[in-house]
C-alpha positions as CSV (number, residue, x, y, z in Angstrom):
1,X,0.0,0.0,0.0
2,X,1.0,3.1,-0.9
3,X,2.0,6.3,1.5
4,X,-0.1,9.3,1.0
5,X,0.8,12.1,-0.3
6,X,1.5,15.2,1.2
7,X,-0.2,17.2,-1.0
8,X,-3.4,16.6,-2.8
9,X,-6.1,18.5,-4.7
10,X,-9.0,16.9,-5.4
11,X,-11.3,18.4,-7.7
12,X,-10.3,21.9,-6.8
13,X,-12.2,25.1,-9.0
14,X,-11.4,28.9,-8.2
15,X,-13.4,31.4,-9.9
16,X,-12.7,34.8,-9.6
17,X,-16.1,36.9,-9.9
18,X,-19.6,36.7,-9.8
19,X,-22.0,36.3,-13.2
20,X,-21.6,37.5,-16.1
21,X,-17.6,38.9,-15.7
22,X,-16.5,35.1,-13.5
23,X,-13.7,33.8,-14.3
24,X,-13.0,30.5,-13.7
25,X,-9.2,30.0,-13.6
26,X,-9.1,25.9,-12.2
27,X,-11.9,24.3,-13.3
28,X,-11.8,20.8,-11.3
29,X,-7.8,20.2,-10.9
30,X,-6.7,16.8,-9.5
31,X,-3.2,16.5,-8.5
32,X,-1.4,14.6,-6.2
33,X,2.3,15.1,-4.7
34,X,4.5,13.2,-2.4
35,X,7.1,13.8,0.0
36,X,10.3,14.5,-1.9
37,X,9.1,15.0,-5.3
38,X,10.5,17.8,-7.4
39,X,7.4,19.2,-9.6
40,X,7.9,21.6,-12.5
41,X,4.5,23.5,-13.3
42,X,4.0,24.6,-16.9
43,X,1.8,26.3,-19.4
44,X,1.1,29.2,-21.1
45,X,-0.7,32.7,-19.5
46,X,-3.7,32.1,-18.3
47,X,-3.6,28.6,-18.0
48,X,-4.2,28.0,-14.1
49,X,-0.5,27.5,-12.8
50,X,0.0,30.4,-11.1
51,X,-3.8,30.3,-9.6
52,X,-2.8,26.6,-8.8
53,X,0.6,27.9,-7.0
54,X,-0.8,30.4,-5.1
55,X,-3.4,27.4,-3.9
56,X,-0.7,25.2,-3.0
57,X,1.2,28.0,-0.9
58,X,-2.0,28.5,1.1
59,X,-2.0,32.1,-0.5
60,X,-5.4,31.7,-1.9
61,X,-8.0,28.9,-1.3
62,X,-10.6,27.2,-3.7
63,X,-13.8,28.0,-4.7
64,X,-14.7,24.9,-4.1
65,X,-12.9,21.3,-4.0
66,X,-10.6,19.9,-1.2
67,X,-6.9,20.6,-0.5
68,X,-5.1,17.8,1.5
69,X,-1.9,18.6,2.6
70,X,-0.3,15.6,4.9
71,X,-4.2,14.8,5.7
72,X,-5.2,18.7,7.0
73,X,-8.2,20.0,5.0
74,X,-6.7,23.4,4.1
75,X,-9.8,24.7,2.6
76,X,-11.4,24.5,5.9
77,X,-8.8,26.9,8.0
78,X,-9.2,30.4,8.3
79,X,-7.0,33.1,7.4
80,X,-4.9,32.8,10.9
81,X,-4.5,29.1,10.5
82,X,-3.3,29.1,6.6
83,X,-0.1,31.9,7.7
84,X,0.5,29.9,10.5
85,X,0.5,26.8,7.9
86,X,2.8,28.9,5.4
87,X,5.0,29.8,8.4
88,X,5.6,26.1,9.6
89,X,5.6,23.9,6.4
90,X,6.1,26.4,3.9
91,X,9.1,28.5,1.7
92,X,9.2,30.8,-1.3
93,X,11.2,32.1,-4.0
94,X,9.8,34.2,-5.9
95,X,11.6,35.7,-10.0
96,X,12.2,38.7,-8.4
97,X,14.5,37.5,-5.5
98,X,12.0,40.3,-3.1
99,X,15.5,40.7,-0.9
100,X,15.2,44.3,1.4
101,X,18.0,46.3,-0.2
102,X,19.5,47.9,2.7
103,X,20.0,44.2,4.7
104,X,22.8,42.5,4.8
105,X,22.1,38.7,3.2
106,X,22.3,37.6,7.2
107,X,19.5,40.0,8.0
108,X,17.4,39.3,5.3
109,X,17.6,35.4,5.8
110,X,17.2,35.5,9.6
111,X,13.7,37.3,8.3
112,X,11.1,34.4,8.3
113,X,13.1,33.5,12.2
114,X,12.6,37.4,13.2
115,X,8.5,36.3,12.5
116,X,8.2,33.6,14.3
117,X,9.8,35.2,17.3
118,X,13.1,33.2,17.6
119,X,15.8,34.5,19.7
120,X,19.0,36.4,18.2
121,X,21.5,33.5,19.0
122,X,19.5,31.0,17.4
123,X,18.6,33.1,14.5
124,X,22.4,34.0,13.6
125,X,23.1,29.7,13.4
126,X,20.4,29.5,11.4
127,X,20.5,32.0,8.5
128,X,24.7,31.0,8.6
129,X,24.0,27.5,8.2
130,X,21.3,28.3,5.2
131,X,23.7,30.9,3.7
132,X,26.3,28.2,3.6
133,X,24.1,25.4,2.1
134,X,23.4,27.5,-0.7
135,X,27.2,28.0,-1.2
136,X,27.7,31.9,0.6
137,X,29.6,30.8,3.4
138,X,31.4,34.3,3.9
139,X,29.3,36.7,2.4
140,X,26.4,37.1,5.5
141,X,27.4,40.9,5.6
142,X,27.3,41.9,1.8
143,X,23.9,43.7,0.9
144,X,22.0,42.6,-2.3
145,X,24.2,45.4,-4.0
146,X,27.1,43.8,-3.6
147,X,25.7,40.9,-5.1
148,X,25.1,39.0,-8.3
149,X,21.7,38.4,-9.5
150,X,22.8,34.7,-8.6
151,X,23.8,35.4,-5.4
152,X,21.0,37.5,-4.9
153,X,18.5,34.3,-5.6
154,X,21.0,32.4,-3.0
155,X,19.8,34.8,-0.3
156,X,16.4,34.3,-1.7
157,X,16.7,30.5,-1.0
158,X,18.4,30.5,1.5
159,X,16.0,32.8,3.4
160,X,13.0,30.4,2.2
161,X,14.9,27.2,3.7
162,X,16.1,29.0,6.8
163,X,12.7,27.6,8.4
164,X,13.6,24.0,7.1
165,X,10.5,23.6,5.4
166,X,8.8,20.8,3.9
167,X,7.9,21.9,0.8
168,X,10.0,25.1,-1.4
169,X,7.4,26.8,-3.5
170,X,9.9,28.6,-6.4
171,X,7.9,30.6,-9.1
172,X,10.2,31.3,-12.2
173,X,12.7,31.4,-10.0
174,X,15.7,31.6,-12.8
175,X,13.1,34.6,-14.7
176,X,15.8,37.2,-13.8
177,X,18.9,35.2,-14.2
178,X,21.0,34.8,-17.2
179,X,21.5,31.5,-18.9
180,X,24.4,30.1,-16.6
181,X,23.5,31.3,-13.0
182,X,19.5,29.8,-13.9
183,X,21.6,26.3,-14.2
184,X,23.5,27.0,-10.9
185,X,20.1,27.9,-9.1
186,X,18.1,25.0,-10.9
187,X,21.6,22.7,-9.5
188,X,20.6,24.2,-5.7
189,X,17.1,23.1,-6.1
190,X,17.8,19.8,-6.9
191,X,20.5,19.5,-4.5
192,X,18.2,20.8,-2.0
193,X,15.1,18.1,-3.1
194,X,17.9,15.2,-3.0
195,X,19.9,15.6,-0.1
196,X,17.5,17.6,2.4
197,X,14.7,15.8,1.3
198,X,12.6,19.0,0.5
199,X,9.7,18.7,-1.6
200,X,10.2,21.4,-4.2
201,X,7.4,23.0,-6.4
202,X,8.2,25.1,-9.3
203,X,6.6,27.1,-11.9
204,X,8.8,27.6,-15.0
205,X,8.1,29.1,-19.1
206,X,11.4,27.6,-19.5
207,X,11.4,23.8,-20.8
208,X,15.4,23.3,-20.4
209,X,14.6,24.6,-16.6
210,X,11.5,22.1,-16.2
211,X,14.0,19.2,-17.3
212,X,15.8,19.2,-13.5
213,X,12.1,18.0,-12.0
214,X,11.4,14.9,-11.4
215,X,8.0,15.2,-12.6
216,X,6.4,17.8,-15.2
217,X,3.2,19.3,-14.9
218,X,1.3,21.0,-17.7
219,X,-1.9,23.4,-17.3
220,X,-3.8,24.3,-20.3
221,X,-7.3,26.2,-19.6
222,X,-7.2,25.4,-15.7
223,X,-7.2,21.7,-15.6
224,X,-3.9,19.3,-15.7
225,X,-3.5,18.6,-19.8
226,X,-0.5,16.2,-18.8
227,X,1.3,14.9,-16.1
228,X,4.6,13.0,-16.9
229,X,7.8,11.4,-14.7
230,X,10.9,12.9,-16.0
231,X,13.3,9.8,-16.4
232,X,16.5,11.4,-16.4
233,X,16.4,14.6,-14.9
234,X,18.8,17.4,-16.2
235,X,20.8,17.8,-13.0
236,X,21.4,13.9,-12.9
237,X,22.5,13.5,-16.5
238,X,25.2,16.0,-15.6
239,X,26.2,13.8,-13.1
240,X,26.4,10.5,-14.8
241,X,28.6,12.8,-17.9
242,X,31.1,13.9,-15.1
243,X,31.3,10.0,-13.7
244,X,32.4,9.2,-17.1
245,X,34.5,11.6,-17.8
């Protein structure tokens, strides 16, 4: 017998509207994920995915439908109890990286630890350990001037993992990044899925980005057109070239 999964959306519809000017942007979406899995969300404008994101982050909830995640019925929590969700289980990176300009990359990641009211000492391990797993041991006093964009999106995950969530919610996360720092970020989320065991949820335009997931999702008019296993993920194929090499 299979596990469950940790997320599921059963038959889940959001309209935005009343009457005549609705719009219905998920229009009974099924989709299930499990524990570890690294899902790439695609389509083309309008096609659900980002109303389907914002869903899974507990940013916006159905119009009707059920949304599991690890058994909880999120559609039946109030505002109070989604953040309080988001805060425990939850991390984002958005395209825009969304750093505070005038922080230091320590002060910016110990952000999510400042909310939930952790003390100093404990927030300073934390955000150095995160900066260092995302490969900027040393840099915790540069602000995001000082920085590349690629470093910049390091903060950026490094502040969303600081919390050690279950899932890492990433929407176009390589959108600002040129073609080799999107590779290196794309290389840190799927080092992050394997060896921390994060589930990792991504929405991407880009098709050579969507290759690193495990599993590639495909929106078209608010329902799931297709919903494939990836084989031979990008990230992994680089690895079994450098073995033989």
């Amino acid at each position: 017998m299979s596990a469950p999964p940790l997320i599921e959306l059963k038959a889940v519809t959001k309209t935005y509207g009343q009457g005549a000017t609705a719009l219905q942007a998920l229009k009974g979406v099924d989709l299930r994920i499990d524990a570890g899995d690294f899902v790439a969300i695609m389509g083309p404008s309008g096609s659900g995915k980002s109303t389907a994101m914002n869903t899974l982050g507990c940013l916006d909830t159905p119009t009707t439908g059920e949304y599991l995640f690890n058994g909880l019925h999120v559609e039946t929590l109030s505002r109070d109890q989604r953040a309080l969700l988001r805060r425990r289980y939850l991390g984002f990176v958005f395209q825009g990286f969304n750093l505070l300009a005038r922080t230091s990359a320590q002060e910016n990641v110990e952000l999510p630890l400042l909310y939930r009211g952790e003390p100093a000492k404990q927030r300073h391990a934390a955000a150095k350990k995160a900066l260092a797993s995302v490969g900027l041991a040393g840099w915790e006093h540069h602000t995001p001037a000082e920085l590349s964009g690629g470093q910049q999106q390091r903060v950026a995950i490094a502040r969303a993992i600081v919390t050690e969530p279950a899932v890492l919610l990433a929407d176009e996360p390589t959108g600002n990044l040129d073609t080799q720092r999107s590779h290196e970020i794309m290389g840190l989320l799927w080092q992050l899925n394997i060896e921390h065991g994060i589930t990792v949820l991504m929405v991407t335009h880009e098709a050579d980005m969507a290759q690193y997931a495990k599993r590639i999702v495909h929106f078209v008019d608010g329902v799931v057109d297709s919903d494939t296993r990836n084989p031979h993920p990008a990230a992994l194929r680089a690895q079994e070239a450098s073995h033989v090499a």
